[in-house]
C-alpha positions in Angstrom: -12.5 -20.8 9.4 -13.6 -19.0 6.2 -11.1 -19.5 3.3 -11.0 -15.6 2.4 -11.8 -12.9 4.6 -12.4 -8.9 3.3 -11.2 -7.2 5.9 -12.5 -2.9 5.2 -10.8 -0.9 8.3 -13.1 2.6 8.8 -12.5 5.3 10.8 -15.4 8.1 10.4 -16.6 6.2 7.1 -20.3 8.0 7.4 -18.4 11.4 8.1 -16.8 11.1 4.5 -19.8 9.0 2.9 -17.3 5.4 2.3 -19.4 3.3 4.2 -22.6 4.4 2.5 -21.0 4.7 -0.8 -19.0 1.8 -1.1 -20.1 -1.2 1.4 -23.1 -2.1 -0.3 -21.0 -2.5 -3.9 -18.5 -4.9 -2.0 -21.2 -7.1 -0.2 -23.0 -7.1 -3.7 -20.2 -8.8 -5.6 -18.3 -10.6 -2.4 -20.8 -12.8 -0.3 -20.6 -15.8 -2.4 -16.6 -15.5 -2.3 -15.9 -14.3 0.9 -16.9 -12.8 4.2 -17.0 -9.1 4.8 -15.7 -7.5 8.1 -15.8 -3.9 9.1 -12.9 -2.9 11.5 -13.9 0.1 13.4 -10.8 2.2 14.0 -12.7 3.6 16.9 -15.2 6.2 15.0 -16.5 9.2 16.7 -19.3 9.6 14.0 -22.4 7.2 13.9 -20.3 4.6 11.3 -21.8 2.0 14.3 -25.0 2.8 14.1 -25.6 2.8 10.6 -23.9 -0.7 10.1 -26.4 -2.0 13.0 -29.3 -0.6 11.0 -28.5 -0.9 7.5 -26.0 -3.6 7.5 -26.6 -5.7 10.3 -25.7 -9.3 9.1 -21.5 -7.5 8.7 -19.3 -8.4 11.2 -18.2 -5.5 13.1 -14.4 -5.5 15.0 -14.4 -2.6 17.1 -10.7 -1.3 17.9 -10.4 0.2 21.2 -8.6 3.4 19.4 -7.6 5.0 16.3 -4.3 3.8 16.1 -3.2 4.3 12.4 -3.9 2.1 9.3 -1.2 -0.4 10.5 -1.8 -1.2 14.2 -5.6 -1.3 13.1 -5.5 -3.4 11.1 -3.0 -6.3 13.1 -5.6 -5.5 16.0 -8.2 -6.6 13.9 -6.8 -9.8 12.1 -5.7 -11.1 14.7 -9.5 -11.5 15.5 -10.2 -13.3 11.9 -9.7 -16.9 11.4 -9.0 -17.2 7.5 -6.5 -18.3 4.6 -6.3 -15.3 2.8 -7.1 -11.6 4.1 -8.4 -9.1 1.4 -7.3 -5.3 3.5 -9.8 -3.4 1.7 -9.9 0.4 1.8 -13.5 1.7 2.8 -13.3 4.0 -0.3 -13.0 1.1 -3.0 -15.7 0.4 -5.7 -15.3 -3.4 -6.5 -16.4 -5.1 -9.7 -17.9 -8.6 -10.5 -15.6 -11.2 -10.0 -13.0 -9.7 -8.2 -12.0 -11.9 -5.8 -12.0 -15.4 -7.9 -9.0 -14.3 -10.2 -6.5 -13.5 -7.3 -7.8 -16.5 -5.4 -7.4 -19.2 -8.4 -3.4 -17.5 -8.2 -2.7 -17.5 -4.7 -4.3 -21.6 -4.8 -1.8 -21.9 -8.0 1.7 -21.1 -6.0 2.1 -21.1 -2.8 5.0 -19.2 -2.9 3.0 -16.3 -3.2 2.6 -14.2 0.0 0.4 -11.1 -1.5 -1.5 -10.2 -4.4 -3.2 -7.2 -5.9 -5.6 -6.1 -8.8 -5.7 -3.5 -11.3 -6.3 -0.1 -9.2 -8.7 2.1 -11.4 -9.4 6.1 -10.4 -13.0 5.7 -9.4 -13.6 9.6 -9.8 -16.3 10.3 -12.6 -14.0 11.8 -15.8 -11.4 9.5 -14.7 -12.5 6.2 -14.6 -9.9 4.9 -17.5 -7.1 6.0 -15.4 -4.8 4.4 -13.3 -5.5 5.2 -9.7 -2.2 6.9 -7.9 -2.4 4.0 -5.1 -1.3 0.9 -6.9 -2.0 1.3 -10.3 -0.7 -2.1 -12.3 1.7 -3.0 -9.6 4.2 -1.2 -7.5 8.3 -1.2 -7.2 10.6 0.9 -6.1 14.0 2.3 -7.2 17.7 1.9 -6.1 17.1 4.5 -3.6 13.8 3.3 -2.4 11.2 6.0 -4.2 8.2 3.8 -5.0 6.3 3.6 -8.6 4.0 2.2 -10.0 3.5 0.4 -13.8 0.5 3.0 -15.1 1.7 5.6 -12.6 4.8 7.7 -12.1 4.8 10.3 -9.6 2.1 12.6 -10.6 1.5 11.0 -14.1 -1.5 8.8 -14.7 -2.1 6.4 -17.4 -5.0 5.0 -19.3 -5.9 2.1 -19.3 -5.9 0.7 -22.9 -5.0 -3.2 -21.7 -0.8 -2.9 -21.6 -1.3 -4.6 -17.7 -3.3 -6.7 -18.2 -1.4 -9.8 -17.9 -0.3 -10.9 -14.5 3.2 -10.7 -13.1 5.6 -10.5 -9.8 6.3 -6.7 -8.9 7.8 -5.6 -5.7 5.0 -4.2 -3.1 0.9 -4.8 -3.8 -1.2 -1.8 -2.5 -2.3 -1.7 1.0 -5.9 -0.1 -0.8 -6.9 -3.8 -1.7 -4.5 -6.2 -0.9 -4.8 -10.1 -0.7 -2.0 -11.8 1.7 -2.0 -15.4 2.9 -3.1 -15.1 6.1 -0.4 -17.6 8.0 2.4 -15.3 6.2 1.1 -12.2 7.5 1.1 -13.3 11.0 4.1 -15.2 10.8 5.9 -12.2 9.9 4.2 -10.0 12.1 1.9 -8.1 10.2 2.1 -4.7 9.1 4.7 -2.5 11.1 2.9 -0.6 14.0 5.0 2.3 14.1 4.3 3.0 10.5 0.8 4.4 11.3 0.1 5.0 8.2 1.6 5.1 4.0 4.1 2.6 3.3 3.5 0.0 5.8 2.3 -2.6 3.0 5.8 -1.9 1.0 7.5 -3.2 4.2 5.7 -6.1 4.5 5.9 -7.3 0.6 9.6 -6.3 1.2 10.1 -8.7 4.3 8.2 -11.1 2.2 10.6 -11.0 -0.7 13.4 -11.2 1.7 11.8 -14.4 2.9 11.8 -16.0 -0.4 8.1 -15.3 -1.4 6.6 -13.7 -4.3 4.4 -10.4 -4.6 2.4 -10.7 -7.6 -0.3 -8.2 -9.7 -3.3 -10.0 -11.3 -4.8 -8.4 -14.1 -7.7 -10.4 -14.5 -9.2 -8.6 -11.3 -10.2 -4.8 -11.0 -11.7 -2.5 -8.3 -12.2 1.6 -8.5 -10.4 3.8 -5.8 -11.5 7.1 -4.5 -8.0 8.0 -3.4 -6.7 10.6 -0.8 -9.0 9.2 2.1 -8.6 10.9 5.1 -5.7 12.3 4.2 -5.3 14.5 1.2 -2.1 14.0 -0.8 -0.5 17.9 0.0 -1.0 17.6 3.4 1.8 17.7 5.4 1.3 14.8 7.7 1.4 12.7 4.7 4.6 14.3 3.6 6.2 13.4 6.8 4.6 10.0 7.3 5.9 9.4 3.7 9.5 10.3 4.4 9.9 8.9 7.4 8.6 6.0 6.5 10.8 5.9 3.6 13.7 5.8 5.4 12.3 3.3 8.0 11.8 0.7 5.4 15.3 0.7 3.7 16.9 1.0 6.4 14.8 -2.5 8.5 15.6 -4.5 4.3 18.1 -3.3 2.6 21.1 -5.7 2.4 24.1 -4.9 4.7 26.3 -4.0 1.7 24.3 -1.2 0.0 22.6 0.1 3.4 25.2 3.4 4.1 25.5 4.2 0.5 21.6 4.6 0.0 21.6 6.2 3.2 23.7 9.3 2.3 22.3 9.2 -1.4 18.8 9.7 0.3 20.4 12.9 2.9 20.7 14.8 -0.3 17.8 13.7 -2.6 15.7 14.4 0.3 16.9 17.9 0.5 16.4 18.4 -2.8 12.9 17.5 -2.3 12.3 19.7 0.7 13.8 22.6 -1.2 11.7 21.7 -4.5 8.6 22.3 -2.1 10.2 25.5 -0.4 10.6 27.1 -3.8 6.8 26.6 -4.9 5.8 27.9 -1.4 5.2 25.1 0.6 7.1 25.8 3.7 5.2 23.2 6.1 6.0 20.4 3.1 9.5 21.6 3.8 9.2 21.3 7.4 7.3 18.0 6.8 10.6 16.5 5.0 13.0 17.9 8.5 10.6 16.1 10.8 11.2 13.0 8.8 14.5 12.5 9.0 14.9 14.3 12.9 12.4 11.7 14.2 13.9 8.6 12.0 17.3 9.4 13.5 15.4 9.4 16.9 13.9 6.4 16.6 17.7 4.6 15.5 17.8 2.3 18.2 14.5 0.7 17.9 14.6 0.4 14.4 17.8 -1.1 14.0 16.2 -3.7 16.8 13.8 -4.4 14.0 16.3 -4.3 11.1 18.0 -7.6 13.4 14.9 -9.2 13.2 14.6 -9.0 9.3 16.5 -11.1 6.2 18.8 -9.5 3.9 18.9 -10.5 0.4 19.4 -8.6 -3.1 15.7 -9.6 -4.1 14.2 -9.2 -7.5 12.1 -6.3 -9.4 14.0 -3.4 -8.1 14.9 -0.7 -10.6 18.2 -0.2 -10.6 18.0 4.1 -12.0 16.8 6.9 -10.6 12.7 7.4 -11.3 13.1 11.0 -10.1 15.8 11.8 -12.4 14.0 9.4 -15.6 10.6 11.2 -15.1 12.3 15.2 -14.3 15.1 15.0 -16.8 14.6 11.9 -19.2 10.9 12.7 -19.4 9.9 9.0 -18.7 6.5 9.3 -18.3 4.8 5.5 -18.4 6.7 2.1 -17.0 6.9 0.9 -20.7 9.4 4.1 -21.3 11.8 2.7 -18.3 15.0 0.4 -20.0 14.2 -3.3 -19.0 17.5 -4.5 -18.2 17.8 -2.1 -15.1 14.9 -4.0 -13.5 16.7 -7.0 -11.1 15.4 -10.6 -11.5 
């Protein structure tokens, strides 16, 4: 058994140049740290055939289908033998000593489940930015809308060094995140039915509800292309979004505070879906009524899940309203957010 695995899931990574662009990077600064796995989410461009030629001495897990980021991934792990998993987008540009620092804090505590780095945009022009996937750490709000320190909705940050210490946050990005591998299994994995966006804020969420810690190392940095294979206006990512939303607070949140979010998030939702009717996007709109049509659908077999989960108030949740801090307040950065309505 190796003690870290990087685990890069790809689906058509030739197709949309990751493979070629990005693979040889991460082998260049990971082999001495850890072994490096290519998941094939079933490609249907030659993503097999140039890792047999060019990149022969990878391990290659071929999944039978393209079932979504979650399911491909807790297909593939379950096929890796290792103490801590690194789920590595296929679009990530990794720097020199990555891995070590996030190791050396995972070794430190073992109440610490997940870990991620700083997340910097890898897009030339923008490389000291804050990528939108992770940024310095990600948390959510009383109603569940996820942030990020160095990124808040559509505002990025520079990076001038105000994250880079190393703290507990609430969810670590599914883009490069490190999770101890008995933990992940033990609570089994990422959710399935998430397919894809939002599935890693479940898992740190069950974590936390468990009694472990999600923390952000800032001694470790990678680069992120962002938007993959789905752009960020598309629809489908609108709905998985939503829905996805709502799936997660409604399988964690505690017993007392579950109905009330509920109802807050019928009408902040519509908001939302009116905001994008009224700059004329009507599937976006559409996107939102899907969301909530097939959450309701799926009731039963969520709330199965929900019985299966831990309720607890946990810590780092901001207890305000992000949309209404960044819209009205004009709260652009983390640092601009008043401390003492962050739990602990």
């Amino acid at each position: 058994m190796v003690k870290t695995a990087v685990v890069i899931l790809n689906w058509n990574g030739i197709r949309y140049k990751h493979l070629s662009n990005f693979l040889p990077n991460v082998l260049e600064h990971s082999s001495t740290d850890a072994e490096v796995i290519v998941a094939d989410n079933n490609s249907d461009d030659n993503s097999l055939e140039w890792l047999h030629e060019n990149h022969p001495e990878v391990r290659v897990i071929k999944n039978p289908d393209n079932s979504g980021f979650a399911s491909g991934y807790n297909k593939a792990l379950r096929q890796v033998e290792a103490e801590y998993y690194v789920l590595l987008n296929s679009d990530i540009e990794v720097t020199g000593n990555w891995i070590q620092p996030v190791i050396e804090m995972l070794d430190s505590d073992p109440s610490i489940a997940a870990c991620q780095p700083k997340i910097m945009n890898q897009n030339e022009g923008f490389r000291d930015e804050f990528e939108y996937a992770g940024a310095a750490g990600g948390y959510i709000d009383k109603y569940g809308y996820p942030f990020c320190r160095g990124r808040m909705f559509q505002y990025l940050e520079k990076d001038k060094g105000q994250y880079d210490d190393s703290r507990e946050i609430f969810w670590a990005t599914g883009a490069c995140m490190f999770v101890r591998a008995k933990l992940y299994h033990e609570l089994g994995g990422l959710d399935d039915d998430f397919f894809a966006h939002m599935e890693e804020i479940d898992l740190c969420w069950r974590f936390k509800n468990k009694g472990y810690k999600v923390m952000y190392c800032g001694r470790s940095t990678v680069y992120h292309v962002g938007g993959g294979t789905l752009p960020k206006k598309y629809p489908k990512k609108t709905y998985l979004n939503f829905r996805n939303n709502l799936t997660l607070l409604f399988k964690n949140l505690p017993e007392d505070r579950l109905l009330k979010v509920y109802i807050a998030r019928i009408f902040l939702d519509g908001v939302a879906a009116f905001k994008f009717l009224l700059e004329g996007s009507f599937m976006s709109f559409i996107a939102v009524t899907r969301a909530h049509i097939s959450f309701l659908r799926t009731y039963s077999k969520t709330m199965k899940k929900r019985r299966m989960c831990q309720h607890k108030q946990v810590s780092d949740i901001y207890w305000g309203n992000i949309a209404l801090d960044y819209f009205l307040r004009r709260k652009k950065r983390f640092t601009d957010l008043p401390v003492e309505k962050f739990s602990k």
